[in-house]
KEKE-919764 format. One line per 10 residues: number of its first residue (from 1); for each residue x, y, z of N, C-alpha, C. Coordinates in steps of 0.001 Angstrom, whole numbers. Layout:
KEKE-919764
NUM = X,Y,Z,X,Y,Z,X,Y,Z  ...
END
This chain:
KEKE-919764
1 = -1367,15317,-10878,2,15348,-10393,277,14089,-9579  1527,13715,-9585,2049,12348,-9102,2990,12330,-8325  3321,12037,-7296,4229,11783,-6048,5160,10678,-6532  6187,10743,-6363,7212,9699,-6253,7851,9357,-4993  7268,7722,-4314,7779,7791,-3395,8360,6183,-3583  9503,5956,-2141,10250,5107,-1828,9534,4274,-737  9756,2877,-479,9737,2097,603,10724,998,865  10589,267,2061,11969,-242,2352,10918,-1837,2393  11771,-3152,1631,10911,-4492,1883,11335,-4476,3230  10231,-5327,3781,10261,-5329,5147,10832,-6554,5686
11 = 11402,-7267,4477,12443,-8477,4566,13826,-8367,4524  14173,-7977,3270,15713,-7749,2576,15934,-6395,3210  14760,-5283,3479,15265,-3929,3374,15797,-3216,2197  15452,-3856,1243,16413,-3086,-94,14935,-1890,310  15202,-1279,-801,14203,-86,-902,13592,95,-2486  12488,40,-2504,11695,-34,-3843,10589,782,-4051  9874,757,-5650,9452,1896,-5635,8033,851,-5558  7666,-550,-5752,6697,-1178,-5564,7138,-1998,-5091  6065,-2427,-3733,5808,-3997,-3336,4242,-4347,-2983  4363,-5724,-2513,3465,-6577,-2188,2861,-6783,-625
21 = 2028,-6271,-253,1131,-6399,1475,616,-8020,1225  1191,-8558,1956,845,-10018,2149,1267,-10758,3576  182,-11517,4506,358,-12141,5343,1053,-13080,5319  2281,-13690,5764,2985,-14910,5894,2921,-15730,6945  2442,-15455,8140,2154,-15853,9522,1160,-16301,10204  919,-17179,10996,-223,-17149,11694,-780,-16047,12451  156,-14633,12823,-2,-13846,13461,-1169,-12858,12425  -1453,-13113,11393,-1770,-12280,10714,-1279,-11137,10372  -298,-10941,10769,544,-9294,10680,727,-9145,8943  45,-8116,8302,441,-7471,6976,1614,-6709,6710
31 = 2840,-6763,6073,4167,-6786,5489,3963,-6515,3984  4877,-5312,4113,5196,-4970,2693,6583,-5835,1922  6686,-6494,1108,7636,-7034,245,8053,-6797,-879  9164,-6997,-1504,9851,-6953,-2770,8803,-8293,-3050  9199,-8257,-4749,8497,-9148,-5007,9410,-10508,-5199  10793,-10694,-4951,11323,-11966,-4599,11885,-12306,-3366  11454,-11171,-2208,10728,-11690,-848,9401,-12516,-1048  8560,-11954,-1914,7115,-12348,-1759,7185,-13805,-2314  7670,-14140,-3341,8112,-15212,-3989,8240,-16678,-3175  9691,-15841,-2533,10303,-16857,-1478,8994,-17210,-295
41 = 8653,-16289,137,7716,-16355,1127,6497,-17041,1323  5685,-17409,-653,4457,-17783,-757,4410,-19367,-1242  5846,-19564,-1145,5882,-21007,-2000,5463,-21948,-675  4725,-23206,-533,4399,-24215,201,3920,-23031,1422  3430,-22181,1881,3031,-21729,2684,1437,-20990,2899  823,-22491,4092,-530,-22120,3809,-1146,-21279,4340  -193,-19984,4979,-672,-18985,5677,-427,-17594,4900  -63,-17540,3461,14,-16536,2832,-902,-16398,2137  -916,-14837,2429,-2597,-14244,1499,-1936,-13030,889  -1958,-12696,221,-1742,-11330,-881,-2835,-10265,-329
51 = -2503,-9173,40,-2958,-8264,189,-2998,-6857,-970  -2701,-6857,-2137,-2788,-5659,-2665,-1052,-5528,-3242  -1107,-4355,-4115,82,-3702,-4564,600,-2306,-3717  1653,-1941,-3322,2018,-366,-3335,2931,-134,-3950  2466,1051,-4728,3534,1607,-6100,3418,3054,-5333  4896,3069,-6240,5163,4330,-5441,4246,5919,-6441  4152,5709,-7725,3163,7097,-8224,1758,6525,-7662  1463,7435,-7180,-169,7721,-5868,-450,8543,-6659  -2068,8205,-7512,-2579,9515,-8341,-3100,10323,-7039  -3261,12070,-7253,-3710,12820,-6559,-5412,12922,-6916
END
């Protein structure tokens, strides 16, 4: 069985059913993104690291 869930990018705020955990900062702080937040975010920037996917079906 499969859950359907929502999240909000932690940029635009739209709300999606997948994004991207990736550092953009020197702070190291991990952020969930759309993926043309993530886009915008990873171009010339040598402090971005990709952290993983979250989709919203979570097998049980």
């Amino acid at each position: 069985m499969t859950r359907q869930r929502e999240k909000n990018c932690d940029r635009c705020q739209a709300i999606f059913s997948c994004l991207f955990r990736v550092q953009h900062d020197a702070s190291k702080q991990w952020i969930f993104v759309c993926q043309k937040c993530g886009n915008r975010l990873s171009e010339n920037n040598t402090h971005y690291c990709y952290g993983g996917t979250w989709k919203s079906k979570k097998r049980s």
